[in-house]
C-alpha positions as CSV (number, residue, x, y, z in Angstrom):
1,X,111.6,117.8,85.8
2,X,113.5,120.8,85.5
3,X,114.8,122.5,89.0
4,X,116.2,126.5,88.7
5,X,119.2,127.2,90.7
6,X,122.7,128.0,91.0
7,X,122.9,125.6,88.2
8,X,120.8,126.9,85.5
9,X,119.3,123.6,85.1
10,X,118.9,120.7,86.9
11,X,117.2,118.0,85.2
12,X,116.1,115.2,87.7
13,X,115.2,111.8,85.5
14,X,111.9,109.8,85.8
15,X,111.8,106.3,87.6
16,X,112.1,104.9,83.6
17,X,115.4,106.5,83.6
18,X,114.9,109.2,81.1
19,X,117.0,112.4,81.4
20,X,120.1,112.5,79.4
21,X,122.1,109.1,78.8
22,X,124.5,109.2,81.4
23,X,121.6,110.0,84.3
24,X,119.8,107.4,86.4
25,X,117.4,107.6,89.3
26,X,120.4,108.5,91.4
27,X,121.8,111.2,89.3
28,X,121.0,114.2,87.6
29,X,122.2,116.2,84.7
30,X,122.8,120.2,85.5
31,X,124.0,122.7,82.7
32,X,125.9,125.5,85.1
33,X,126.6,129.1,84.4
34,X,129.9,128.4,83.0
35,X,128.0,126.5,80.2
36,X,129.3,123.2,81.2
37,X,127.1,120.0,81.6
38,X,127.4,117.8,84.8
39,X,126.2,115.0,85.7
40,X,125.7,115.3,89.9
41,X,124.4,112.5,92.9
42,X,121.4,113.5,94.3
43,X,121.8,113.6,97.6
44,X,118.3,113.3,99.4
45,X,116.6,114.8,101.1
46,X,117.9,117.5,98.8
47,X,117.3,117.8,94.8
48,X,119.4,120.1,94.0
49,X,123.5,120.7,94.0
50,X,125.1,123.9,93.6
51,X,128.1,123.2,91.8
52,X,129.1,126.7,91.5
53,X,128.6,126.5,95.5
54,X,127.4,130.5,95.5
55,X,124.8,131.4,97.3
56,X,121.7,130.6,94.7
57,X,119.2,133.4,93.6
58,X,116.3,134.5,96.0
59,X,114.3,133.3,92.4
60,X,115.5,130.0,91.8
61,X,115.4,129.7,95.9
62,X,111.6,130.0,95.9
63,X,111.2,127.4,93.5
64,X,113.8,125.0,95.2
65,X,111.7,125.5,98.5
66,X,108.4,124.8,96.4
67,X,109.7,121.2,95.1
68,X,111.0,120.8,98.5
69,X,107.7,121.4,100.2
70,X,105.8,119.4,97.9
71,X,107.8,116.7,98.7
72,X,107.7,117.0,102.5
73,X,103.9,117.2,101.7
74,X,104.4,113.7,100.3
75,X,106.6,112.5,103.3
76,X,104.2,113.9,105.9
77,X,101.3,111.8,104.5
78,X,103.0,108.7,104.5
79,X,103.1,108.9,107.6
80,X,99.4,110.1,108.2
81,X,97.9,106.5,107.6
82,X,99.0,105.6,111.4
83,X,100.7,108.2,113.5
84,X,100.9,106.4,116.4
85,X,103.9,103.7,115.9
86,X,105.2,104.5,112.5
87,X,108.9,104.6,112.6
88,X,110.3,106.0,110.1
89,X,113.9,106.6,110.1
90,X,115.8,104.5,113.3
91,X,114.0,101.9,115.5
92,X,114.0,102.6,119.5
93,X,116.8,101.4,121.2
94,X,116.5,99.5,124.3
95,X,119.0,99.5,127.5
96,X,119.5,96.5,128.7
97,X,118.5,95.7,132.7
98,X,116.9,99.3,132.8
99,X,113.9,98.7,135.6
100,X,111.4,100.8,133.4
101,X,112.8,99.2,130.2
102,X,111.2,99.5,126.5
103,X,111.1,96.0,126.0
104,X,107.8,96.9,128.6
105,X,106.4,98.7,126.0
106,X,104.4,98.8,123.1
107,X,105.1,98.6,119.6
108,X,102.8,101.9,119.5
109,X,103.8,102.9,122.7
110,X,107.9,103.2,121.4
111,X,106.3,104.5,117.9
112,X,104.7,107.1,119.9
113,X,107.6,108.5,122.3
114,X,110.0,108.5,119.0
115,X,107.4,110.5,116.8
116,X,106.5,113.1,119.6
117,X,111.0,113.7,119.6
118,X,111.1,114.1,116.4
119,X,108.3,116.9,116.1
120,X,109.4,118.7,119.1
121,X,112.8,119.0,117.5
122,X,111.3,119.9,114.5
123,X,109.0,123.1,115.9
124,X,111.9,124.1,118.0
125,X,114.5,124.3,115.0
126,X,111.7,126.0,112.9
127,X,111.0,128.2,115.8
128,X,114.7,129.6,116.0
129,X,115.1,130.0,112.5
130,X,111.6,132.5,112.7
131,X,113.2,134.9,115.4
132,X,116.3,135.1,113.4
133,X,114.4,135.6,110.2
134,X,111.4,136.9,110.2
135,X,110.5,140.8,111.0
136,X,106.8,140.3,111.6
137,X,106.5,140.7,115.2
138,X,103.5,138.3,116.2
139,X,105.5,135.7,114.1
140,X,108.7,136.4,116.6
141,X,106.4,136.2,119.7
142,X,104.6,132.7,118.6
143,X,108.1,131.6,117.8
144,X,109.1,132.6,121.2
145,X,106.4,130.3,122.7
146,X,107.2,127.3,120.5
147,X,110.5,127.6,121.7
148,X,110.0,127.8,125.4
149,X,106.9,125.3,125.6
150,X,108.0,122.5,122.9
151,X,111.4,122.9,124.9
152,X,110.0,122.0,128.7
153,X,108.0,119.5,126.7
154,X,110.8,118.2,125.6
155,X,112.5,117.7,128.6
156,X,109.3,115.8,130.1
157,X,109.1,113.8,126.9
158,X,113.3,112.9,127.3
159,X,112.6,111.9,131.0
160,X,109.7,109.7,130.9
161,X,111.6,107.9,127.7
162,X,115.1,107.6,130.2
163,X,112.4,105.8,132.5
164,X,111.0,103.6,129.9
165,X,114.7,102.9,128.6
166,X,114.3,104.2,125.0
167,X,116.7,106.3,123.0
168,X,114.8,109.0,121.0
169,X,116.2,110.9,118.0
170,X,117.8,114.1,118.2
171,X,116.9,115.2,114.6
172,X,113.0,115.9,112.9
173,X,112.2,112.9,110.4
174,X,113.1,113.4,107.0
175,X,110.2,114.9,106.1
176,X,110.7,117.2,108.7
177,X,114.1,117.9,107.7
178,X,112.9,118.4,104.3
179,X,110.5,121.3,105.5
180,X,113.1,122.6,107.2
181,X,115.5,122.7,104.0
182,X,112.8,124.8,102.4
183,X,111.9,127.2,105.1
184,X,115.7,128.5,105.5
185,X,115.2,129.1,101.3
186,X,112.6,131.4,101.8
187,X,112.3,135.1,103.7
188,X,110.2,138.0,104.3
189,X,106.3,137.8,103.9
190,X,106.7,134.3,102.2
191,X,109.0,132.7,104.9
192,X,106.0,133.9,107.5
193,X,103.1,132.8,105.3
194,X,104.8,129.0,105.4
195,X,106.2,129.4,108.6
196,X,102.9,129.8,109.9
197,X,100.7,127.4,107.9
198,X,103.3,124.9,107.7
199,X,105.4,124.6,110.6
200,X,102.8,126.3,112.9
201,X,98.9,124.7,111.8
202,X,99.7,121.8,109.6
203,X,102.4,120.5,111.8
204,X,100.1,121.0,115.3
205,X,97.5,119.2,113.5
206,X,99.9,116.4,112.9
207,X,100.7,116.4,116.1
208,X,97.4,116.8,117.9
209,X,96.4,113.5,115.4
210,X,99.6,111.3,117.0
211,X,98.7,112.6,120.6
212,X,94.7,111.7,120.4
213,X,95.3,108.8,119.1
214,X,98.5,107.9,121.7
215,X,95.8,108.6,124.5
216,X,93.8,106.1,123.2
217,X,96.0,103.2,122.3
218,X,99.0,103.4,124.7
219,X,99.2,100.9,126.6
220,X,101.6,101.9,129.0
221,X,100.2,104.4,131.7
222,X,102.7,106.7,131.9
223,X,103.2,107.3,128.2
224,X,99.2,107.6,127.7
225,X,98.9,110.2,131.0
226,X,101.4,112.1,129.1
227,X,99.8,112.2,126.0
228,X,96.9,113.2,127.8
229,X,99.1,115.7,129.6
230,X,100.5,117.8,126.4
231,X,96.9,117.9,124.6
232,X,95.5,121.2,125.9
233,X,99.0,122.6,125.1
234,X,99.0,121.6,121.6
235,X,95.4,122.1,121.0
236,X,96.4,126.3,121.8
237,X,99.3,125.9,120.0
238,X,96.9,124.8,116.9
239,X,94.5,127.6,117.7
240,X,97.4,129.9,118.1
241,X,99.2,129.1,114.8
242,X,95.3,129.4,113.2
243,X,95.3,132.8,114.2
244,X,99.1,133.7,113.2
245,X,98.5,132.5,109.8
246,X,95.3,134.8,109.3
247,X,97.2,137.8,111.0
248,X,100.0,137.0,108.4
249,X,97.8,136.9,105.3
250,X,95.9,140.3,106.9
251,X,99.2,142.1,106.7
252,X,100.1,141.6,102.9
């Protein structure tokens, strides 16, 4: 597969290792501008290098944030096949002689509180990139609303896992991340087409999916009342984000 970017070329080998003789499913080969071929780590979640480290065509930047969204897509359904409990990048951490501690909870339970921080942090950080990007005024204002309501939700989310003794993440999942890497590629009327279908309804659907099905397998009471709790709230979001990506496709 061949990637466009500051690098002319970037050609990422096959899991049979073809793609030059000195690449392997860890490297790739890149012909830059000065002619010169390279051989370069890839460096996931990324798949591409800029060796020339300039800032890389808006082009070759749109096709960068394609691959890059295809492979989020891939990520994301991964973990579709059980939202509730799927830990993907860093167990829960437990605090020792904690009254609420996790060891109280669920494998699902844990799963669920670790899943819900990762996509609040991931709709906030996509959220602040939208004010500072985008021009499109209803796209600012939902961005706005992500920021302020996936924010206190947050903070509820944060306590209720200090009471439970469990560490959440401070960064999206790697598919989230990955999204992200690909949103700050893109601008204008195509950073607010994926902004809103990506980030605003496929991600609330996501979400809404862990959350239904949190409220009906938690075991713990407090985490299932706040499941149960945040629904309404992401069920607007969803409706809201439905509507922001028609308005969006209205205006082109």
């Amino acid at each position: 597969m061949l990637l466009a970017g500051c690098c002319r070329m970037l050609q990422v080998p096959s899991a049979g290792g073809a793609g030059g003789a000195h690449a392997s499913a860890d490297t790739a080969m890149c012909r830059c501008p000065d002619g010169t071929e390279r051989v370069h780590l890839l460096r996931a979640p990324l798949l591409f290098h800029d060796c020339a480290d300039r800032e890389t065509p808006l082009g070759a930047k749109t096709i960068i944030a394609g691959v890059l969204l295809a492979l989020a897509t891939v990520l994301v359904a991964k973990d579709v096949r059980d939202p509730v409990g799927t830990i993907t990048d860093a167990p829960a951490v437990a605090r020792p002689g904690n009254a609420g501690s996790d060891q109280a909870l669920s494998r699902i339970d844990r799963g669920f509180l670790i899943d819900a921080a990762r996509s609040s942090q991931a709709e906030i950080e996509a959220a602040e990139l939208a004010e500072r990007v985008s021009s499109h005024a209803d796209v600012k204002r939902f961005a706005r609303r992500m920021i302020e309501e996936h924010g206190k939700a947050a903070d509820d989310l944060a306590a209720l896992a200090k009471l439970k003794g469990v560490d959440l993440p401070d960064t999206p999942s790697v598919a989230q991340r990955t999204e992200l890497t690909a949103l700050k590629a893109l601008s204008g009327h195509v950073f607010d087409k994926t902004y809103a279908s990506r980030l605003g309804v496929r991600a609330h659907e996501k979400t809404l999916a862990t959350f239904r099905t949190a409220v009906n397998r938690a075991r713990d009471p407090d985490v299932k009342e706040f499941a149960t709790r945040q629904l309404p709230l992401l069920q607007r979001h969803l409706e809201e984000a439905q509507a922001l990506r028609a308005a969006v496709g209205r205006d082109r």
